[in-house]
Every structure is written in C-alpha cells, then in structure tokens.
C-alpha positions as CSV (number, residue, x, y, z in Angstrom):
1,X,-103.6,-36.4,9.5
2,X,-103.4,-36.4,13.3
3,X,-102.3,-33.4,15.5
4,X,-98.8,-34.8,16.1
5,X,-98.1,-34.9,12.4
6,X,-99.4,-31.5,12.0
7,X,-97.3,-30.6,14.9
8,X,-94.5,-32.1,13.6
9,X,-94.7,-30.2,10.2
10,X,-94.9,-27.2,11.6
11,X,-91.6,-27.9,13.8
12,X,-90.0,-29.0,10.9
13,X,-91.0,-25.8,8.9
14,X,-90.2,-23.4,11.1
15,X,-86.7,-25.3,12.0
16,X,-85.9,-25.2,8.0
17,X,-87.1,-21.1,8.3
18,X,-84.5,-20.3,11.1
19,X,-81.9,-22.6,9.2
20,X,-82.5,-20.3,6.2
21,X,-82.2,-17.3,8.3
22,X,-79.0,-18.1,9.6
23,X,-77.4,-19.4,6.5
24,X,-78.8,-15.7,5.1
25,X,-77.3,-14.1,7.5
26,X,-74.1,-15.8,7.2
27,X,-73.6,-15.1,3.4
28,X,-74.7,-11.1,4.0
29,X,-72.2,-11.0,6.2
30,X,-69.2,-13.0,4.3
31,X,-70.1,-11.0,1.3
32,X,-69.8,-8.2,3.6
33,X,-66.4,-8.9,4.8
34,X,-65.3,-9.8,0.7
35,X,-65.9,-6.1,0.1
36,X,-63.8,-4.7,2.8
37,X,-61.0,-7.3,1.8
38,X,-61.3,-6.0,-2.0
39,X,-61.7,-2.2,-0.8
40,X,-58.5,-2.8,1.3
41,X,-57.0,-4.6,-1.6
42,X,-57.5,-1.3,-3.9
43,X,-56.5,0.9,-1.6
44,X,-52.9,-1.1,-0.8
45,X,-52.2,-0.4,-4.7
46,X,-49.2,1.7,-4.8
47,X,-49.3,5.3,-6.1
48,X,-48.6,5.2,-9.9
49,X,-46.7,9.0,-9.9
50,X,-43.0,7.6,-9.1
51,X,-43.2,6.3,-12.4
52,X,-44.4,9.4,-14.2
53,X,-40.6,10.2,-13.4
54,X,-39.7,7.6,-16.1
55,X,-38.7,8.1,-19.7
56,X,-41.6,6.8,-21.7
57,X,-39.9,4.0,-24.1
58,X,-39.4,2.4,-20.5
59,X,-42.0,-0.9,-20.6
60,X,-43.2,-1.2,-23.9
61,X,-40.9,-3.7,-24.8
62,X,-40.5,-7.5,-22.7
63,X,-37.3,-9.1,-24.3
64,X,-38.5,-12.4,-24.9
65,X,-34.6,-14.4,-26.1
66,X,-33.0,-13.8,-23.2
C-alpha cells in the first residue's frame, strides 16, 4: 500500500468519526428536546380536584345504544 492510500484511509476514518460525532450529538440533543416536550406535556394536565366535587356514580357508566 502506498502513502496516498494510507492517507486516504485515514481521511476517510476520521471523516466517518466526525460524521459519528455529529449525528451523536444530534440525537443527545433531539432526545433532549423529547423530554422537555413530554415534561411540558405532563405538566399541561389539568388538576384532577374540580372533579372531586362530583357525585361518584358520575362516569362509570358509557351508554353505548344511544
């Protein structure tokens, strides 16, 4: 093998490395963004304790016939 093929490998390897960095980084970071959408998500839920207000035979039932 000559030098420029070595060279050339070497290039290449070290391209693919970066590329794997960045794709890496990319994913951490869209992962990262995932959570706060799902945090915000959880959050936006509506307090449950204006229902506690209701009689409790309220929502057991779905009539189905109508």
């Amino acid at each position: 093998m000559d030098v420029t093929g070595i060279a050339k490998l070497s290039t290449t390897l070290a391209d693919v490395g970066n590329a794997q960095a960045v794709s890496i980084a990319v994913l951490k970071k869209a992962n990262e963004i995932q959570a706060e959408s799902a945090t915000a998500l959880i959050e936006a839920i509506p307090n449950n304790q204006a229902t506690s207000n209701l009689p409790p035979h309220l929502g057991r039932n779905i009539n189905t016939t109508a």
